[in-house]
Structures are given as structure tokens and as C-alpha cells.
C-alpha positions as CSV (number, residue, x, y, z in Angstrom):
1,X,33.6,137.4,57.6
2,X,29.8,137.7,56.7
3,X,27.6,138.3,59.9
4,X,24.1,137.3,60.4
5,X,22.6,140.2,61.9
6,X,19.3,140.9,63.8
7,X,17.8,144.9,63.8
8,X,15.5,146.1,65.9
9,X,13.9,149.3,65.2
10,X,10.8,151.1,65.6
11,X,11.5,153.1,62.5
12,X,11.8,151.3,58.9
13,X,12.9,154.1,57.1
14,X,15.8,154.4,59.5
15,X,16.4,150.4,59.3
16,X,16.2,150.2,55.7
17,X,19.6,152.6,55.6
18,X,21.3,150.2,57.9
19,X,20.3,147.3,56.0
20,X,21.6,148.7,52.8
21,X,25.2,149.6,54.8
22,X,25.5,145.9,55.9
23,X,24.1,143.9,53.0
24,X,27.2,147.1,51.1
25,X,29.3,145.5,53.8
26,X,28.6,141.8,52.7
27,X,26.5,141.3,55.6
28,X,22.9,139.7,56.0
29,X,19.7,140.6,58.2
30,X,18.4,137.6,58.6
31,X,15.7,139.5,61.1
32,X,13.9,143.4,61.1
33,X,12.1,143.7,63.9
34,X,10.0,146.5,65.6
35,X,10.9,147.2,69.3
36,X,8.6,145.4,71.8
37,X,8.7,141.8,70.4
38,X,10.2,139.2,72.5
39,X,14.0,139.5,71.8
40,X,14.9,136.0,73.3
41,X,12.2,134.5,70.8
42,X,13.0,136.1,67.7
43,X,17.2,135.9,68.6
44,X,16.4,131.9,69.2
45,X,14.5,131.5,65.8
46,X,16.5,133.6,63.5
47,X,20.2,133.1,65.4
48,X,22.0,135.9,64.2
49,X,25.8,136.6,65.0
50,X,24.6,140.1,66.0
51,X,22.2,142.2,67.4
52,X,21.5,146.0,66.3
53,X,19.1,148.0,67.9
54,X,18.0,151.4,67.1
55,X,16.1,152.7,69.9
56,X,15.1,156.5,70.7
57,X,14.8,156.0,74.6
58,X,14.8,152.4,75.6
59,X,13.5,151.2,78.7
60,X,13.6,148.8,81.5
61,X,12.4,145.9,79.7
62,X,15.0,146.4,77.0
63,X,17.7,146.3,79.4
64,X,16.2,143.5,81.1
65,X,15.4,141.4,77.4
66,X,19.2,142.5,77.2
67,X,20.4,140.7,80.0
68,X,18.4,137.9,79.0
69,X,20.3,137.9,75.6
70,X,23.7,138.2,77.1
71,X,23.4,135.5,79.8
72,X,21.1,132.9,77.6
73,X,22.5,133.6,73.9
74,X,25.7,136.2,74.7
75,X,25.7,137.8,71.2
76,X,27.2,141.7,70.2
77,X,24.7,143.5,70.3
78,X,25.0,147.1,69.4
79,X,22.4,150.1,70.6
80,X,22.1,153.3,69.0
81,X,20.1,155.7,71.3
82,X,19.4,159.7,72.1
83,X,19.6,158.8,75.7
84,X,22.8,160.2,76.9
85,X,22.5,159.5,80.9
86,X,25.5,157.8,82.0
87,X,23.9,155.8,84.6
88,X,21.5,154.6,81.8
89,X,24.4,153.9,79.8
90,X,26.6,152.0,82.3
91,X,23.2,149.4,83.0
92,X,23.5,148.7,79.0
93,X,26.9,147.9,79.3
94,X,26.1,145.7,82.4
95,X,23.3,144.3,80.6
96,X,25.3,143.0,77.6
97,X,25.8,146.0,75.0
98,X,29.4,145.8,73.0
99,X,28.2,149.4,71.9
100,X,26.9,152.1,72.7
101,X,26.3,154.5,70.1
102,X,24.9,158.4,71.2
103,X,24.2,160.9,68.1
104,X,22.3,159.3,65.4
105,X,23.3,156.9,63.0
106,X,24.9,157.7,60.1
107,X,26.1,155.0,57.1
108,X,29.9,155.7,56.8
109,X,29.7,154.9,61.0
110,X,27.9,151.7,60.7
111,X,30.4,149.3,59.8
112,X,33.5,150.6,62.1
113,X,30.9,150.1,65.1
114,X,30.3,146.8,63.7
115,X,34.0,146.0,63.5
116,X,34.5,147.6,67.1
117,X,31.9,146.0,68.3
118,X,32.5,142.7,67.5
119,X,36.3,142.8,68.9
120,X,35.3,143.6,72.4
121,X,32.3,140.8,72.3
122,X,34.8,138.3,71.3
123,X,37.5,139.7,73.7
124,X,35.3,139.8,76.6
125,X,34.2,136.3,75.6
126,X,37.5,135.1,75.9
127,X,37.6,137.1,79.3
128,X,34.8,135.2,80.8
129,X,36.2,131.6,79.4
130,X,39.2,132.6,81.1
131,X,37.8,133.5,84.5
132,X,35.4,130.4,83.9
133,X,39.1,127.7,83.4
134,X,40.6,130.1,86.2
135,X,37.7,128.9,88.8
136,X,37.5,125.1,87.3
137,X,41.2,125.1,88.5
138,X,41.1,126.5,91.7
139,X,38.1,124.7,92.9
140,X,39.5,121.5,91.3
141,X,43.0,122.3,92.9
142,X,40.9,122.7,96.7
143,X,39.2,118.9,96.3
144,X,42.5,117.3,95.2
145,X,43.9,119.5,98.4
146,X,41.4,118.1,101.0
147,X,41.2,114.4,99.6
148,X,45.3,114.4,99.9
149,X,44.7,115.4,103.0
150,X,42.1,112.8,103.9
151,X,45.0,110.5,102.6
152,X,47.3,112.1,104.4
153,X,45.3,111.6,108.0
154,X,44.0,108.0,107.3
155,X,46.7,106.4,105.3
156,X,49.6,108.2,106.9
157,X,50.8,108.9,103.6
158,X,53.1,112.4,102.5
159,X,51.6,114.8,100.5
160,X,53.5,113.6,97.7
161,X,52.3,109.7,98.0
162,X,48.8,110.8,98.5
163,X,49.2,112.7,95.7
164,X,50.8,110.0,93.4
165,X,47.6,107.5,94.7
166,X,45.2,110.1,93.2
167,X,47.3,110.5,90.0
168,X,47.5,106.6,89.7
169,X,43.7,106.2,90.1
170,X,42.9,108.5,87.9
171,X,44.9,107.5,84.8
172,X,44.1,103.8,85.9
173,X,40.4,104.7,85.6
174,X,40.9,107.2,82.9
175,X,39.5,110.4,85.2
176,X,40.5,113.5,86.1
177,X,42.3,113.9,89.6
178,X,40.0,116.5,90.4
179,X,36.9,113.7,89.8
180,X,38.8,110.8,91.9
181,X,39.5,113.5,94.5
182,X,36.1,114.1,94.7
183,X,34.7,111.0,94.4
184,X,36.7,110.4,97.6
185,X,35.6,113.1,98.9
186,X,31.6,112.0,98.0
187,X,32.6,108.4,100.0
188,X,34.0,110.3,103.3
189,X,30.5,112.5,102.6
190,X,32.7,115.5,102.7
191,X,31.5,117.4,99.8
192,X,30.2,120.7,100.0
């Protein structure tokens, strides 16, 4: 698979070798930027698949342009740097880095990173769609709970006819359960 990538680097000669290992690679860079332009901008205008920086030290404001990436546009994005603190190193991860790459950069390297790095983006993407589905449910499965209950109390109904009343007003209405439950729920000006 061909990936649009995105580098960011402060040093051209050094971005020029990358370049050449993923256009080798079948790859394009459909950006080369220096470090210090607005990441979120140039990401949004050039929309890469990936993101490779090449930074010596980077600071705050990378991290925090990182974040932005990762919550706004997630994307790989892949840092080499010379800072080896772990604390440092740990905030990259938490601010969206697939990989982080201590050591230099060398060609043969470059495209097992890539390959790594894209795997764990699109596993922890899968990951967070799971938690995400995981929450739906259980906050859809608490509505339908309290408006059966609601049922229960005002219709004297069992759990199992109140249930069968939201099941039959949703399909009748072509709605989720969850939605008639909390539509219900909206009418008895119980929602949270």
C-alpha cells in the first residue's frame, strides 16, 4: 500500500535521505516541512496517511501540536529524536507518537519503522473504536434500564413487557431502543 506521508525536519539534507527511502519504498511526500510551522495547518491541507518528524530535541509545543494531531486528525506519526529521557518519551507516546525512534536515522531502518508504525496506529485505532462501541452500549443498555423501569412503576408492566413495548416502538417507528428509551426518558424530563 502507497502512503502519503508528511516530514518534518529542520535539516534538508537529512530529509532528502528519507525521501529517497520512501519514494524506494513506493511511497509519496506529499509535504517537507521545516519544524515550527503549524502542523494542524499543513496536516489539513496536504492530508497525508503519515506523519515523520525528525527532530533533534523537540519541545512543548511539538508535543502539544502532537496532541492536536492525534485528537483532531489521529494519523501515525513517527519521531526520530536524540532525546533519550523517558519521561519525555512517555508524553510523546501520550501525545500520539506510533514511534519513537532514539539513535539517528539510518535508510535500511526507515521502512520497518514505517511498517511497525503503522500496525500499532491502526491497532490502537481499532482499540479506541472498540472502547468507543463498548461505552455506546453500556450507556445505551442504562437508558433502556431506567425507561423499563419507568414502565415498570407506571404501567405495572414486568421487565420483560416493558421491555417488548420499547422493542415494539422502536421497530414500529424504525428507532433504536436505546433512542425510544430515551425519548421516554426526555418526556418524564429524566435525562441526565
Amino acid at each position: 500500500m502507497s502512503l502519503r506521508i508528511m516530514l518534518v525536519d529542520q535539516d534538508s539534507a537529512r530529509s532528502a535521505i528519507l525521501e529517497q527511502a520512501l519514494n524506494d519504498a513506493g511511497h509519496k511526500v506529499v509535504a517537507r516541512i521545516k519544524h515550527g510551522h503549524n502542523l494542524l495547518r499543513e496536516l489539513k491541507e496536504c492530508q497525508p496517511d503519515m506523519v515523520i518528524m525528525d527532530l533533534e530535541a523537540p519541545g512543548r509545543d511539538t508535543l502539544e501540536q502532537m496532541r492536536e494531531i492525534s485528537r483532531d486528525q489521529p494519523k501515525p506519526i513517527i519521531l526520530f529524536s536524540n532525546k533519550r529521557d523517558g519521561d519525555y518519551i512517555r508524553q510523546a507516546v501520550q501525545a500520539g507518537v506510533s514511534a519513537y525512534v532514539v539513535d539517528g536515522l539510518s535508510q535500511e531502518r526507515i521502512m520497518p519503522i514505517v511498517e511497525v508504525a503503522m500496525a500499532r496506529f491502526r491497532e490502537f485505532e481499532a482499540l479506541k473504536r472498540e472502547l468507543q462501541e463498548t461505552k455506546t452500549q453500556l450507556a445505551d443498555r442504562k437508558v433502556v434500564d431506567k425507561a423499563k423501569g419507568i414502565l415498570m412503576q407506571r404501567k405495572g408492566m414486568s421487565e420483560d413487557e416493558a421491555y417488548q413495548l420499547l422493542r415494539k416502538t422502536a421497530m414500529s417507528r424504525n428507532m433504536r431502543i436505546a433512542d425510544v428509551a430515551r425519548t421516554l426518558l426526555s418526556l418524564e424530563g429524566l435525562t441526565d
